[in-house]
Each structure stands twice: as structure tokens, then as C-alpha cells.
N, C-alpha and C positions, 0 to 999 in steps of 0.2 A: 504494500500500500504506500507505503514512504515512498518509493521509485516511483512510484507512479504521480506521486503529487509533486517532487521533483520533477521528472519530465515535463509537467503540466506547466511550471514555474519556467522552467529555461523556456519551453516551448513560447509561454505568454512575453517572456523576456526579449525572447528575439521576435516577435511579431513585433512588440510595441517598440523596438526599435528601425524594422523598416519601416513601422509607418513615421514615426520620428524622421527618418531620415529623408522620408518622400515627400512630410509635408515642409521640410526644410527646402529640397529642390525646386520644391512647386512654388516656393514662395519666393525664390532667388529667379526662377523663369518669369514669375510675376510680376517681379522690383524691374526686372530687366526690362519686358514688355512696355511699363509704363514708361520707363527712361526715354525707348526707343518712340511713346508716342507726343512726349513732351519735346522732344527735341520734333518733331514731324508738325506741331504745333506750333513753335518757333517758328519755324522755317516756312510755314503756311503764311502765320503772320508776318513777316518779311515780303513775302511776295504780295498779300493784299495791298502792302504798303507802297513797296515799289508800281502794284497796277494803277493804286489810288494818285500817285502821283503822273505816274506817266496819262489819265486819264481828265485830270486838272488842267497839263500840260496843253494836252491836245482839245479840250476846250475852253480855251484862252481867246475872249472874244476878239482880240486884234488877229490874230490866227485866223480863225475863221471867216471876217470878214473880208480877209487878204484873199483866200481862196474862193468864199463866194464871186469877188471881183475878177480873180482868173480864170474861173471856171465857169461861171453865169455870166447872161448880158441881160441882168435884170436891172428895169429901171425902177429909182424912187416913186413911189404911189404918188397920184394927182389927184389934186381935188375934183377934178371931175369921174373920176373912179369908185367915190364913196357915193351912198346911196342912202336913203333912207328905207327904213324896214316896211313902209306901205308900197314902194314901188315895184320889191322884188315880187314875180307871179307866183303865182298858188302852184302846187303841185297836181301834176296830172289825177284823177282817181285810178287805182289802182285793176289791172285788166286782167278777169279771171276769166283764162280759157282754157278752162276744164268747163266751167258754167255756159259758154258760149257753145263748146262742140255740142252739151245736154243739151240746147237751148235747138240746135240744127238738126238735131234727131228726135226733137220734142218728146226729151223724156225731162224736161224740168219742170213739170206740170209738180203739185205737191200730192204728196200721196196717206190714206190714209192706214193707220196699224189694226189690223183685224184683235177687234174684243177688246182694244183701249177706249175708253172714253175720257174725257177729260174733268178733270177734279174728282171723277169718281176714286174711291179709295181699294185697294185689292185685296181682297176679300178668300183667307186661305182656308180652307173649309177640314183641311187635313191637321190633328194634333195626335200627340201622344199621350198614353195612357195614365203617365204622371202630370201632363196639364189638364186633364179632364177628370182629373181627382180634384186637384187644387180649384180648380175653378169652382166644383158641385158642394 
């Protein structure tokens, strides 16, 4: 019985030492992981920084309107070019030809739903045997 409770000892002893020693690696994989993602973080933010700038850069109104001048032959707006908002016209009504082909083969007549009537309320004549308790 002593050897046996011995074996049982060493046996517990070196178990609880590889887990000992695995949750040491898993936690030195872990440190390391996080290292590798802090520094990937850094370096993310360096670059938002560098596009932030180069993005300032490139819209810098003297910039821009150097190139609108090289690349457009747009002219400064005229006062005869502005309008008042009663002059501009109405917009066309909108042209539904699905409605127009129904209308050419006179099927847009309206049609009636067999055994609807209107305000009438639908009237289900079928219940179960536990609402036919309840009710009585």
C-alpha cells in the first residue's frame, strides 16, 4: 500500500510539474505575442501619421488651385449665371412603362378579389378545443 501511495505522489509530482512548466511557456509565447503586437501598433501608428501628413500636404488649397488652373479652363461664375429658385422648371412627372404596356393591352382596368368585401371583418369559423372551452 505505501508503494502505491508513493507512486501516486511522484506520479502527481511530475504531472504538476509539466503543467508548471507549460503554463510557464504559454505565458513567455504570450508576453512575446503581445511585444510583437505593440511594436505592429507603433508602427501602424507611424504610418497613419506619415499618410495624415502627406494627405494635408496634398490638400493645401494653393496646391490645388494651381492645378485646377493647369488642368481646367474653368471660368469664374457670372452674375448672370445665378438664378433665382422660382425660375428653375419643375421636374418632368415620372414615366411608368410597365403601366403604359398594361394600359396597351388593357389589362389596367382594376380588378376585383373574389369573397373580399370591404370593411367587412374575416370571420374564422374554425377553433380548437381548448378555445371552445375557454370561451363556454
Amino acid at each position: 500500500m505505501r508503494r502505491f501511495l508513493h507512486l501516486a505522489a511522484i506520479l502527481a509530482l511530475i504531472g504538476s510539474a509539466l503543467y508548471a512548466y507549460r503554463v510557464k511557456y504559454d505565458t513567455i509565447y504570450l508576453t512575446e505575442q503581445a511585444a510583437k503586437l505593440k511594436n505592429q501598433i507603433s508602427r501602424e501608428r507611424e504610418s497613419i501619421a506619415i499618410l495624415r501628413a502627406e494627405w494635408q500636404f496634398l490638400n493645401k488649397p494653393d496646391r490645388l488651385q494651381a492645378l485646377a488652373d493647369q488642368f481646367t479652363e474653368t471660368q469664374p461664375a457670372t452674375i448672370g449665371q445665378i438664378t433665382r429658385w422660382s425660375e428653375i422648371p419643375t421636374r418632368p412627372a415620372p414615366v411608368d412603362s410597365i403601366g403604359k404596356k398594361l394600359e396597351a393591352l388593357g389589362l389596367s382596368a382594376p380588378t376585383t378579389t373574389p369573397g373580399a368585401t370591404p370593411g367587412a371583418a374575416r370571420q374564422d369559423t374554425t377553433t380548437t378545443s381548448s378555445i371552445r372551452k375557454k370561451q363556454q
